[in-house]
mmCIF file of the N, C-alpha and C atoms, coordinates in Angstrom:
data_MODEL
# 
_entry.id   MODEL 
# 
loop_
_atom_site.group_PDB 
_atom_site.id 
_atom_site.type_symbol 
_atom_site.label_atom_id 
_atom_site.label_alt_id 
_atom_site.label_comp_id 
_atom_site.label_asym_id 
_atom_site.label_entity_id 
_atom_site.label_seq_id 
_atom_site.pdbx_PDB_ins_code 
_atom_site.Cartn_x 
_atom_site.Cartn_y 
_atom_site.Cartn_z 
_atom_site.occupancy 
_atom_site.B_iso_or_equiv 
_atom_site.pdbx_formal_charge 
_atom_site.auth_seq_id 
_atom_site.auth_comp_id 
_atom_site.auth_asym_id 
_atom_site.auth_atom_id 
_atom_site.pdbx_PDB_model_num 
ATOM 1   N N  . UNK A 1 1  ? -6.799  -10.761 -11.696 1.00 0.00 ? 1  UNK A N  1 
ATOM 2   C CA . UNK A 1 1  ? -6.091  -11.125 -12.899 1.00 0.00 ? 1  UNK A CA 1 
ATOM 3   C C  . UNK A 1 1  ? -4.592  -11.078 -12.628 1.00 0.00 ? 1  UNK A C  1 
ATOM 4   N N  . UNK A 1 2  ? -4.343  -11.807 -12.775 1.00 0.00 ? 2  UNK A N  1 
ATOM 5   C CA . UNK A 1 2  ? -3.033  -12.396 -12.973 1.00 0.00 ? 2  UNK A CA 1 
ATOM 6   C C  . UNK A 1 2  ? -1.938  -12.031 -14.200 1.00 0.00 ? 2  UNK A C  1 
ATOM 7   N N  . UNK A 1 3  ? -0.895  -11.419 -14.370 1.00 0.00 ? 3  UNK A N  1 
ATOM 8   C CA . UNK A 1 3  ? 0.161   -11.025 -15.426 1.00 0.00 ? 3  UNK A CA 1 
ATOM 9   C C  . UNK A 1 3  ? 1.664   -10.890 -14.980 1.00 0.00 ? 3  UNK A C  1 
ATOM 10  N N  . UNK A 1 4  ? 2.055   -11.499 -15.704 1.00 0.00 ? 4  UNK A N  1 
ATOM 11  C CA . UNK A 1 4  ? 3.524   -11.467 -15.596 1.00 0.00 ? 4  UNK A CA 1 
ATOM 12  C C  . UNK A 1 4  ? 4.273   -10.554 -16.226 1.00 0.00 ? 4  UNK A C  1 
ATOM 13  N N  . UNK A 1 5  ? 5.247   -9.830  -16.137 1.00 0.00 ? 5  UNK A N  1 
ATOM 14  C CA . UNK A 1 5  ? 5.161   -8.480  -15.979 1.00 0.00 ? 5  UNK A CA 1 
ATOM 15  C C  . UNK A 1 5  ? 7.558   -8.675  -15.701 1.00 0.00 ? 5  UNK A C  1 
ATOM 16  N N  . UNK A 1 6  ? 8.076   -7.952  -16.706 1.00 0.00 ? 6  UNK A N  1 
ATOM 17  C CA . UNK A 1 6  ? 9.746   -8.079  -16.429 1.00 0.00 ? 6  UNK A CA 1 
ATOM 18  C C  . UNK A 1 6  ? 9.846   -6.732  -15.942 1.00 0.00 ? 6  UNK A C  1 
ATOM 19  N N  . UNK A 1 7  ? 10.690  -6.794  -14.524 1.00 0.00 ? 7  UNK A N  1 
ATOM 20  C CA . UNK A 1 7  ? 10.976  -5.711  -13.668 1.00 0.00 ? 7  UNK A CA 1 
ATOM 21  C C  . UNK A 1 7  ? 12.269  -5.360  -13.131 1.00 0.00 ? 7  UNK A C  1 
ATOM 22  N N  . UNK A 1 8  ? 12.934  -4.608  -13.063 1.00 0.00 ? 8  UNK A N  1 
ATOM 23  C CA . UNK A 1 8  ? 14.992  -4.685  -12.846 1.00 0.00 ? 8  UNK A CA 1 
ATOM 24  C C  . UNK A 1 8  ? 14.747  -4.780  -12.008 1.00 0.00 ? 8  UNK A C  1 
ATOM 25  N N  . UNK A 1 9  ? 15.258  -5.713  -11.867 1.00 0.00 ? 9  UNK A N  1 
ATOM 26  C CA . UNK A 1 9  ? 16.341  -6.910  -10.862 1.00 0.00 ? 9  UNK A CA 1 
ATOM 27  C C  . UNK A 1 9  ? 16.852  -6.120  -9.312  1.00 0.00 ? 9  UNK A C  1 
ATOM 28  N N  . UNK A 1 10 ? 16.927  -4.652  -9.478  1.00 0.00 ? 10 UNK A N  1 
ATOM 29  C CA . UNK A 1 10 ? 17.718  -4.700  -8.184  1.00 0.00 ? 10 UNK A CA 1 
ATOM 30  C C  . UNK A 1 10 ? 16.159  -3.729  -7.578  1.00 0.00 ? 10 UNK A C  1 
ATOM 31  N N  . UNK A 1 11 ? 15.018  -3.203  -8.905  1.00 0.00 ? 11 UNK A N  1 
ATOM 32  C CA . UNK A 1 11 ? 13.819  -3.004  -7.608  1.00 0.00 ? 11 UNK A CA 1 
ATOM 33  C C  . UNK A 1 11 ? 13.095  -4.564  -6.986  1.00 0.00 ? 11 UNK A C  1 
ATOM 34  N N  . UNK A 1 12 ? 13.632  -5.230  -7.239  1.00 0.00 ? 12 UNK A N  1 
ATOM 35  C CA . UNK A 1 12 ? 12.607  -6.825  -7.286  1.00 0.00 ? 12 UNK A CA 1 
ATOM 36  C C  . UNK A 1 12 ? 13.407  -6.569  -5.663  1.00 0.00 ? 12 UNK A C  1 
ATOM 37  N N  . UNK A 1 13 ? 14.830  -6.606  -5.612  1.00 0.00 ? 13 UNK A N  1 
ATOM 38  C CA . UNK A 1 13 ? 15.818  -6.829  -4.637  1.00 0.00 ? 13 UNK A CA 1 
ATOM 39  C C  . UNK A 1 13 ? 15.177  -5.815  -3.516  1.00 0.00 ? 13 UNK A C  1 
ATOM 40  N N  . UNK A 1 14 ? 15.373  -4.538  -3.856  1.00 0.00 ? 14 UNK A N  1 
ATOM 41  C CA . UNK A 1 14 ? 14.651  -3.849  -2.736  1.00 0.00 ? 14 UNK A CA 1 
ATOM 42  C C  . UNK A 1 14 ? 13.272  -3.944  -1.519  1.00 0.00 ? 14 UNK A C  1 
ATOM 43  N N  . UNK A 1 15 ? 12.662  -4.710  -2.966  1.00 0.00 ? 15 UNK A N  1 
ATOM 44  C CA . UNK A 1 15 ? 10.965  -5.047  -2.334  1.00 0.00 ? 15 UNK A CA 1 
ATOM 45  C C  . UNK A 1 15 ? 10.872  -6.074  -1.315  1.00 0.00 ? 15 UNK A C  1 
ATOM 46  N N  . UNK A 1 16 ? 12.301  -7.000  -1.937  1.00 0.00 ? 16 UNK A N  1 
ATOM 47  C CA . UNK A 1 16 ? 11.990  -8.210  -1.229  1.00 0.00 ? 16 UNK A CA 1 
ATOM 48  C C  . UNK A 1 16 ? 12.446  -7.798  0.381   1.00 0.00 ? 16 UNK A C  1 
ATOM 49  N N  . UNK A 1 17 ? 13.237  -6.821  0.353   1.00 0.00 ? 17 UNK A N  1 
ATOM 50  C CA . UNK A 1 17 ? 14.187  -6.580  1.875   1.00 0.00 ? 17 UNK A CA 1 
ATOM 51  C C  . UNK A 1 17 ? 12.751  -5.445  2.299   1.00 0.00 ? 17 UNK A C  1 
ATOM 52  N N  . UNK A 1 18 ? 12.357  -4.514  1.814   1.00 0.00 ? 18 UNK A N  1 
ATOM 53  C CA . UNK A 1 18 ? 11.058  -3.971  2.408   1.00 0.00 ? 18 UNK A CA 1 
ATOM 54  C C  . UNK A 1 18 ? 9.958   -5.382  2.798   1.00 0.00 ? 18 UNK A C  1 
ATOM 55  N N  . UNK A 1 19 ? 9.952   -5.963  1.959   1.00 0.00 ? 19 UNK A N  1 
ATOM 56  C CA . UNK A 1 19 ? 8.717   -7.238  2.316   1.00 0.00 ? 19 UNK A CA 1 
ATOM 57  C C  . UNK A 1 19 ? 8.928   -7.535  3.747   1.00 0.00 ? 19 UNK A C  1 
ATOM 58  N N  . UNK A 1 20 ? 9.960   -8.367  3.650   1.00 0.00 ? 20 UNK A N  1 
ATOM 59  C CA . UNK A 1 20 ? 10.526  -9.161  5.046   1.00 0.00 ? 20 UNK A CA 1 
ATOM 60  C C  . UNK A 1 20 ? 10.573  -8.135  6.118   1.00 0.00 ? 20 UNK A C  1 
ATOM 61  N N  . UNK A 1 21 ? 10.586  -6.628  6.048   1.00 0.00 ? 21 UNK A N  1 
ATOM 62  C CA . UNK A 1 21 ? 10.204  -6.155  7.050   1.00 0.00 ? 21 UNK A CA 1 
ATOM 63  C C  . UNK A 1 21 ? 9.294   -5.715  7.652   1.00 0.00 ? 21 UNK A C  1 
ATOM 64  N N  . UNK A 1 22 ? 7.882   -5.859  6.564   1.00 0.00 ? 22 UNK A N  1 
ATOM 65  C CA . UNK A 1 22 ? 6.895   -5.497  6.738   1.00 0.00 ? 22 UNK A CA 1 
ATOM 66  C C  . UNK A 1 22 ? 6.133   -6.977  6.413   1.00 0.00 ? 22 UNK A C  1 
ATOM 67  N N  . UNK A 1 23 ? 6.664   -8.088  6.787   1.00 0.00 ? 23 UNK A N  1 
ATOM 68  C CA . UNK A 1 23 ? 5.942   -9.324  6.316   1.00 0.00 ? 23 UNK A CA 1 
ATOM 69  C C  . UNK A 1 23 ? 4.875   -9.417  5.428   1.00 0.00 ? 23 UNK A C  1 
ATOM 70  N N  . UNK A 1 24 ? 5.416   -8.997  4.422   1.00 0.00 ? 24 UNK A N  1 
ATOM 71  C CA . UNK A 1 24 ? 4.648   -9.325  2.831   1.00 0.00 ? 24 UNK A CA 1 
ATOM 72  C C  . UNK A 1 24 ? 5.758   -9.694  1.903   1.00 0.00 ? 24 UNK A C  1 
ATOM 73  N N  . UNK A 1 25 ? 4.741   -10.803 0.859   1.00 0.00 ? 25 UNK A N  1 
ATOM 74  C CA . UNK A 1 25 ? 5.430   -11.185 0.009   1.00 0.00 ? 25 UNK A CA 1 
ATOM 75  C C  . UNK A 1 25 ? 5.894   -10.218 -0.771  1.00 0.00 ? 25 UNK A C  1 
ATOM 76  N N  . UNK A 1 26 ? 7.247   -10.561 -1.772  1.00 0.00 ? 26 UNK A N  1 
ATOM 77  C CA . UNK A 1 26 ? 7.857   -9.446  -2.310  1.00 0.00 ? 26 UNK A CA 1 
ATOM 78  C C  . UNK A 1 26 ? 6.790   -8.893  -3.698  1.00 0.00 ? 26 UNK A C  1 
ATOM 79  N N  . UNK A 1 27 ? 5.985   -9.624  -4.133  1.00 0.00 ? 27 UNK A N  1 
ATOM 80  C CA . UNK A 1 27 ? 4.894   -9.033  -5.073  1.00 0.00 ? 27 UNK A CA 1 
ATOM 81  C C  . UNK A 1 27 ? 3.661   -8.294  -4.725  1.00 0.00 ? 27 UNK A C  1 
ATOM 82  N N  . UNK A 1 28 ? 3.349   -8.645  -3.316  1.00 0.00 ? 28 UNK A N  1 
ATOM 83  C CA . UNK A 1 28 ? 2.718   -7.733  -2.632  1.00 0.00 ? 28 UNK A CA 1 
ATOM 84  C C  . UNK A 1 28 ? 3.205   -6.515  -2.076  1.00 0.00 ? 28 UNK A C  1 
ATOM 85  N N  . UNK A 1 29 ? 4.445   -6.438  -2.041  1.00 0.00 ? 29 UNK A N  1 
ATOM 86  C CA . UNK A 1 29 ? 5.331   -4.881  -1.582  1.00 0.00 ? 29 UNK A CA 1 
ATOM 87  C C  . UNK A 1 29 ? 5.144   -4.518  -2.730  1.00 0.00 ? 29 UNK A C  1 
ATOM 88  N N  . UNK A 1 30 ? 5.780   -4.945  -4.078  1.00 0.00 ? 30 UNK A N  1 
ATOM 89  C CA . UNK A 1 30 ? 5.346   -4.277  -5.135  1.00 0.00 ? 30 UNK A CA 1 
ATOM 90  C C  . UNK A 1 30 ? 4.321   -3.715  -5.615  1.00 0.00 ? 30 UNK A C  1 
ATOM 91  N N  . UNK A 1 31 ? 2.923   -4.542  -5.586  1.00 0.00 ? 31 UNK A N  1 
ATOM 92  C CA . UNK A 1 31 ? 1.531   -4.048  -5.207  1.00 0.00 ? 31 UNK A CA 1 
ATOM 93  C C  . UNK A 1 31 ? 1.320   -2.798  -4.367  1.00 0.00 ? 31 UNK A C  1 
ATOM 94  N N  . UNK A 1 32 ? 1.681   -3.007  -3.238  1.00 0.00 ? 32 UNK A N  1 
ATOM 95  C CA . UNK A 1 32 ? 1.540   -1.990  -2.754  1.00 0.00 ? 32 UNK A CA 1 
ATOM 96  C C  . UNK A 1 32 ? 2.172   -0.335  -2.599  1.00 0.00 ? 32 UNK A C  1 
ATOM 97  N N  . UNK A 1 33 ? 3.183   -0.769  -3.271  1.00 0.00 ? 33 UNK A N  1 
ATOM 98  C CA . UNK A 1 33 ? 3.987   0.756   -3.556  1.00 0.00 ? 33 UNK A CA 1 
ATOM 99  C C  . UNK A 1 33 ? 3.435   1.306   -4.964  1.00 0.00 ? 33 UNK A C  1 
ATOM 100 N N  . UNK A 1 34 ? 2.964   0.458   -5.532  1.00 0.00 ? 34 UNK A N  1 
ATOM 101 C CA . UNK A 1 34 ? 2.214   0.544   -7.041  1.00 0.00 ? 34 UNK A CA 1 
ATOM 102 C C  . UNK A 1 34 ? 0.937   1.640   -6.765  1.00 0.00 ? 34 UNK A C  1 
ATOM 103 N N  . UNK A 1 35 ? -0.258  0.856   -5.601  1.00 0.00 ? 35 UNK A N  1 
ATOM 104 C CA . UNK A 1 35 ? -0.893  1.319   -4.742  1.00 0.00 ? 35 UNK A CA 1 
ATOM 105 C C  . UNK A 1 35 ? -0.631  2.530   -3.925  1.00 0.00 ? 35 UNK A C  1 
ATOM 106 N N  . UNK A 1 36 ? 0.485   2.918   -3.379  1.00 0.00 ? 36 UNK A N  1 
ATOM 107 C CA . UNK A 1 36 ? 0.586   4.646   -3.098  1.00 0.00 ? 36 UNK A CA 1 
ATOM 108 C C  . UNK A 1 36 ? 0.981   5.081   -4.088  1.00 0.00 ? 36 UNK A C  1 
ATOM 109 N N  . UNK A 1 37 ? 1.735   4.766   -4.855  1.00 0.00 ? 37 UNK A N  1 
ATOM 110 C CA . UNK A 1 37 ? 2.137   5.828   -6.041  1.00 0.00 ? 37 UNK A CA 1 
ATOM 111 C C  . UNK A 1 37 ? 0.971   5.907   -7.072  1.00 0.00 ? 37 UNK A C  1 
ATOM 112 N N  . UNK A 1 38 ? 0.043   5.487   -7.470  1.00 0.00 ? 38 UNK A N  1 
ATOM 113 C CA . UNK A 1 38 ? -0.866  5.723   -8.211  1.00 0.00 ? 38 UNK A CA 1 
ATOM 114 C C  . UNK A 1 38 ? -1.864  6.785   -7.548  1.00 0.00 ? 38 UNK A C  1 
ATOM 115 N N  . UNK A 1 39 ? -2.344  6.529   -5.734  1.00 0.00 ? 39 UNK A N  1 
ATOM 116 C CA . UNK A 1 39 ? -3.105  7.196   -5.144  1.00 0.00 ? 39 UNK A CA 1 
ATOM 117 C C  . UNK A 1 39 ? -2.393  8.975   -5.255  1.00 0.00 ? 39 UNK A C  1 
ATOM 118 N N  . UNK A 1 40 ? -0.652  8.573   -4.938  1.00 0.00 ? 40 UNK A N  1 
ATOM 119 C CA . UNK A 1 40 ? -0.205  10.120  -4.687  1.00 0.00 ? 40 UNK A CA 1 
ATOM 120 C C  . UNK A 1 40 ? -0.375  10.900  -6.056  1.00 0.00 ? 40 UNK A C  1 
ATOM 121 N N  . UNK A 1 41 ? 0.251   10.042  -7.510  1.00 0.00 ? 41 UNK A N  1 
ATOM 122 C CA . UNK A 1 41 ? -0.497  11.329  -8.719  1.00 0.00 ? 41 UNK A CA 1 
ATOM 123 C C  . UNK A 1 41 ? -1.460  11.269  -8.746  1.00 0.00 ? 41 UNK A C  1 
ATOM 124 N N  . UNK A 1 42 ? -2.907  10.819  -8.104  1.00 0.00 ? 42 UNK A N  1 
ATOM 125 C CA . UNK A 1 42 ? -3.605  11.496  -8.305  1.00 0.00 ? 42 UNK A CA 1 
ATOM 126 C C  . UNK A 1 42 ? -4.480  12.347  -7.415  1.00 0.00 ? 42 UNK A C  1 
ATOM 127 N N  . UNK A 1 43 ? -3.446  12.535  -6.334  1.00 0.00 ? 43 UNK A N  1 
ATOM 128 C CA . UNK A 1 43 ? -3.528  13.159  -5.102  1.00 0.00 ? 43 UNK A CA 1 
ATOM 129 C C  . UNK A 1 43 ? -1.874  13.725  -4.386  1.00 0.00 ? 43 UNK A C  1 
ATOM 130 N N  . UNK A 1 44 ? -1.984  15.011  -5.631  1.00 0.00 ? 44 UNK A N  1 
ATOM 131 C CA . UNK A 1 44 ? -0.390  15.004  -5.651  1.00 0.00 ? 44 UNK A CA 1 
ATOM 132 C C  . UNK A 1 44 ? -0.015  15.841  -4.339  1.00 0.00 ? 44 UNK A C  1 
ATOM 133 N N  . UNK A 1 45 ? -1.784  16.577  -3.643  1.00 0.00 ? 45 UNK A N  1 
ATOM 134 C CA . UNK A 1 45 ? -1.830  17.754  -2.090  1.00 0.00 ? 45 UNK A CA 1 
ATOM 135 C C  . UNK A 1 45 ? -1.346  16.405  -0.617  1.00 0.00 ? 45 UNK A C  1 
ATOM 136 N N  . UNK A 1 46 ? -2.385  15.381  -1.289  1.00 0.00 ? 46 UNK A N  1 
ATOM 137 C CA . UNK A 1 46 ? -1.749  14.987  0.451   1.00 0.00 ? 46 UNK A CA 1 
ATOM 138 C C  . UNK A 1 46 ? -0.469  13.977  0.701   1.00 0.00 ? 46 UNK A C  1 
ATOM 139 N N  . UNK A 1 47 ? 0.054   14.475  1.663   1.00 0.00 ? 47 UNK A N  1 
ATOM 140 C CA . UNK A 1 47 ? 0.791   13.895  2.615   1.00 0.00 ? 47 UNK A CA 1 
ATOM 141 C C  . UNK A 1 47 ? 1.149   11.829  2.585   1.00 0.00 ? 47 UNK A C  1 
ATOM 142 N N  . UNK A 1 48 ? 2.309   11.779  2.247   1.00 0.00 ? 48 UNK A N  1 
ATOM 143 C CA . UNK A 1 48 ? 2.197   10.014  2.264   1.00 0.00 ? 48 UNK A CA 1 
ATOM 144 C C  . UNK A 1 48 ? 1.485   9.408   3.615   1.00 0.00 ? 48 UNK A C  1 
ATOM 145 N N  . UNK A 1 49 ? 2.229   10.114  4.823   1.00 0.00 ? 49 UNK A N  1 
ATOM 146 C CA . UNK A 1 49 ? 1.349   9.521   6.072   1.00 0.00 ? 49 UNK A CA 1 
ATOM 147 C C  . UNK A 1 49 ? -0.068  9.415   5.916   1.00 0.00 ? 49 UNK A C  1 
ATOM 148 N N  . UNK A 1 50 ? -0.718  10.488  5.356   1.00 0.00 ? 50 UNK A N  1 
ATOM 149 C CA . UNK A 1 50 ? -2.016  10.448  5.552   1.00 0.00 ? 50 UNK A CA 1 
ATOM 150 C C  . UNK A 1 50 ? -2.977  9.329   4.299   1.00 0.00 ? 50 UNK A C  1 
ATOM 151 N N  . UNK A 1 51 ? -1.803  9.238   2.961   1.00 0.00 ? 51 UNK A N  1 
ATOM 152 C CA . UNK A 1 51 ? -2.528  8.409   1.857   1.00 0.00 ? 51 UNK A CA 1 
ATOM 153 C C  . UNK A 1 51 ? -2.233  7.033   3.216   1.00 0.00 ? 51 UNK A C  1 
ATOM 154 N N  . UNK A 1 52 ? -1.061  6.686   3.763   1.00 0.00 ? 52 UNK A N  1 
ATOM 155 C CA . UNK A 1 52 ? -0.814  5.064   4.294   1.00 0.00 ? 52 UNK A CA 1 
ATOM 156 C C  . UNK A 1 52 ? -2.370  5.145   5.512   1.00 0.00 ? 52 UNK A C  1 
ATOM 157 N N  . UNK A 1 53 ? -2.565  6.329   6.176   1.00 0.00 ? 53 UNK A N  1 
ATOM 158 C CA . UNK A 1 53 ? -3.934  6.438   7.108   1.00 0.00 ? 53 UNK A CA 1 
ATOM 159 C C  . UNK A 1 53 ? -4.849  5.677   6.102   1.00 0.00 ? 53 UNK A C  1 
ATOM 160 N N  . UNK A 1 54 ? -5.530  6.039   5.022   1.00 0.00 ? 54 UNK A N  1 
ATOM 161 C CA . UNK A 1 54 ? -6.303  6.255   4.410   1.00 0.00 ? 54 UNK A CA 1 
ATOM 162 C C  . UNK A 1 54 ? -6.416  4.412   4.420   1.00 0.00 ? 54 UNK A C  1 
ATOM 163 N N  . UNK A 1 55 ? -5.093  3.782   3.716   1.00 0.00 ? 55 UNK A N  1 
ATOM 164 C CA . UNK A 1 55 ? -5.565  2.524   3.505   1.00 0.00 ? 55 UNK A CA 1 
ATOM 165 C C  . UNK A 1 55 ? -5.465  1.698   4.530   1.00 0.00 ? 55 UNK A C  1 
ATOM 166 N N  . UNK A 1 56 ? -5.176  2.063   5.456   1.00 0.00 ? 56 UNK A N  1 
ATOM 167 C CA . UNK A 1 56 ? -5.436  1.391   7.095   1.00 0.00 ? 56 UNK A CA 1 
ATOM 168 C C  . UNK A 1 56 ? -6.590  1.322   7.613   1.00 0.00 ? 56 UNK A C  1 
ATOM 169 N N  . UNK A 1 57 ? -7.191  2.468   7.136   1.00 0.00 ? 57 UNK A N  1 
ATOM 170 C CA . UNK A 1 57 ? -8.652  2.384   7.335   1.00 0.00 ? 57 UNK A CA 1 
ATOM 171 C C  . UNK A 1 57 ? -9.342  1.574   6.537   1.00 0.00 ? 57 UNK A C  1 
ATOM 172 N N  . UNK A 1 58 ? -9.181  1.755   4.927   1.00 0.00 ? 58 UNK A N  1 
ATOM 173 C CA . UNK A 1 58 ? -9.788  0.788   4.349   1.00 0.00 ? 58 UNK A CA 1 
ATOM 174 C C  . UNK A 1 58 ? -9.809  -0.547  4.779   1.00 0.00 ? 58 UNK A C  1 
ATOM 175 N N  . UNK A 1 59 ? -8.448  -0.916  4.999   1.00 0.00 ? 59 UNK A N  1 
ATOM 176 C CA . UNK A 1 59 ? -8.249  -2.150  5.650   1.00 0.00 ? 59 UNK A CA 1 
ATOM 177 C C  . UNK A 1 59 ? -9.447  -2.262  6.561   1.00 0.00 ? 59 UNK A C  1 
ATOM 178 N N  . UNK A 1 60 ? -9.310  -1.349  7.689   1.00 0.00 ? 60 UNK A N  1 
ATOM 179 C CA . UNK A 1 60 ? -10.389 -2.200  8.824   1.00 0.00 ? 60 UNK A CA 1 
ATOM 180 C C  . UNK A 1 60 ? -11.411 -1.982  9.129   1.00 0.00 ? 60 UNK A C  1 
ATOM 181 N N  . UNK A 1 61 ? -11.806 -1.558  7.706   1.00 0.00 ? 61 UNK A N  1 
ATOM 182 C CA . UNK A 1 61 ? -13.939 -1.970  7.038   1.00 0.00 ? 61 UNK A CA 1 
ATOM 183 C C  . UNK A 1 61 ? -14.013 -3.110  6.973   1.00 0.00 ? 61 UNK A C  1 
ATOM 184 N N  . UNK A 1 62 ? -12.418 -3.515  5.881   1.00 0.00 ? 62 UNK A N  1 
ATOM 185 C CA . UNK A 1 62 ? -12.809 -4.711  5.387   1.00 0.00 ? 62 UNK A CA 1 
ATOM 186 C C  . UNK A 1 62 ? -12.908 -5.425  5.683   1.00 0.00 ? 62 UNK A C  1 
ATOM 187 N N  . UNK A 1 63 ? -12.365 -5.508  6.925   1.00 0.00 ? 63 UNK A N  1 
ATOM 188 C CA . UNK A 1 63 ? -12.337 -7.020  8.148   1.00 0.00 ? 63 UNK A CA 1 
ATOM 189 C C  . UNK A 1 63 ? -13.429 -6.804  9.496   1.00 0.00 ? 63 UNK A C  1 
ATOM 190 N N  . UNK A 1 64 ? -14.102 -5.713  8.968   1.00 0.00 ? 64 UNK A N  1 
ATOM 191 C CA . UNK A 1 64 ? -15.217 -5.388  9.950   1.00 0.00 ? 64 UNK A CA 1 
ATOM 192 C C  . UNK A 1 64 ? -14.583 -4.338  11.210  1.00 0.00 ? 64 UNK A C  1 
ATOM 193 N N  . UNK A 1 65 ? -13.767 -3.976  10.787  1.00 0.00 ? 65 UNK A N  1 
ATOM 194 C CA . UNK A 1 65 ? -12.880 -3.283  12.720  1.00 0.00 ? 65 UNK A CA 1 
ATOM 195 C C  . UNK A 1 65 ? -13.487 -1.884  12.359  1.00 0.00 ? 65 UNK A C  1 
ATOM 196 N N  . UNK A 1 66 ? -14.149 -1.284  12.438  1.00 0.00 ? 66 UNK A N  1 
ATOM 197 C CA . UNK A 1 66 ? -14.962 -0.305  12.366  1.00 0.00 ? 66 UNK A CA 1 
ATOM 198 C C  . UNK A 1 66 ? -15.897 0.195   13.309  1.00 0.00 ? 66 UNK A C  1 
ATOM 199 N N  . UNK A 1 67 ? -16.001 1.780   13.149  1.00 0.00 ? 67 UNK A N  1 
ATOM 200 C CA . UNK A 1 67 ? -17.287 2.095   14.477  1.00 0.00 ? 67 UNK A CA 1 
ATOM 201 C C  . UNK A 1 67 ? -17.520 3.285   13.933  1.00 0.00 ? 67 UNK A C  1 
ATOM 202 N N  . UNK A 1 68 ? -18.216 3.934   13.944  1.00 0.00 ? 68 UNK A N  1 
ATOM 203 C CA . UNK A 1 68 ? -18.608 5.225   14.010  1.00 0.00 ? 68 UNK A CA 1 
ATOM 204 C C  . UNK A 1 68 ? -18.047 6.604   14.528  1.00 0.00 ? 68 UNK A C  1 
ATOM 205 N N  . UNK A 1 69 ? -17.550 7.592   13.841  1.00 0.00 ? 69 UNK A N  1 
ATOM 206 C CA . UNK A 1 69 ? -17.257 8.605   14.799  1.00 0.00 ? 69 UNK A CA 1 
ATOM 207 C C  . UNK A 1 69 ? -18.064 9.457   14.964  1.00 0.00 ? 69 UNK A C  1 
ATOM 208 N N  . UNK A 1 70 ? -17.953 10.253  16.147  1.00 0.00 ? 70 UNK A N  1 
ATOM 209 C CA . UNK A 1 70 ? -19.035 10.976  16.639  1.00 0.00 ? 70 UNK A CA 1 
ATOM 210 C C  . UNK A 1 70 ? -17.664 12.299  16.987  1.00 0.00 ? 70 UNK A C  1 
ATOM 211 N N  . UNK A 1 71 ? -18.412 13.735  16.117  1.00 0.00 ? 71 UNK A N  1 
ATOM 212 C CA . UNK A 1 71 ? -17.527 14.868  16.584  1.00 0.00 ? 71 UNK A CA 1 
ATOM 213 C C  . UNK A 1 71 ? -17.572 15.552  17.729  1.00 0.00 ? 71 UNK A C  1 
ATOM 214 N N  . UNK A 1 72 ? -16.827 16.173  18.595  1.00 0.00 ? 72 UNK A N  1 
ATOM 215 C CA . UNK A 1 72 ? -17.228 16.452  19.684  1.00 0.00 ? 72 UNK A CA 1 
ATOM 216 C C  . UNK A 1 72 ? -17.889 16.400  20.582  1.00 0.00 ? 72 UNK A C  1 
# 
């Protein structure tokens, strides 16, 4: 779903200079900082490195890059 949504002007500005460095569009940087900050309140114990782990992994279920771990 789709919504249009009025946002100040100089976070639009920020996203877009994070985008281009992380090659995403500037509504997808927004998305995605939307996306850790929702995960961190409600996971206010862990660590940002470890929430950005978390969806890296998700990521590469989703595209199949996955294997099994085996402990020791």
């Amino acid at each position: 779903m789709r919504t249009a949504i009025k946002l100040d002007s100089a976070l639009v500005e920020i996203a877009h200079i994070y985008a281009q460095a992380t090659h995403r569009a500037t509504p997808k940087q927004i998305e995605h900082w939307a996306t850790l900050g929702r995960i961190a309140e409600q996971n206010p114990d862990l660590p940002y490195d470890f929430i950005l782990g978390l969806l890296q992994a998700r990521a590469q279920v989703k595209v199949g890059d996955a294997s099994e771990y085996s402990f020791g």
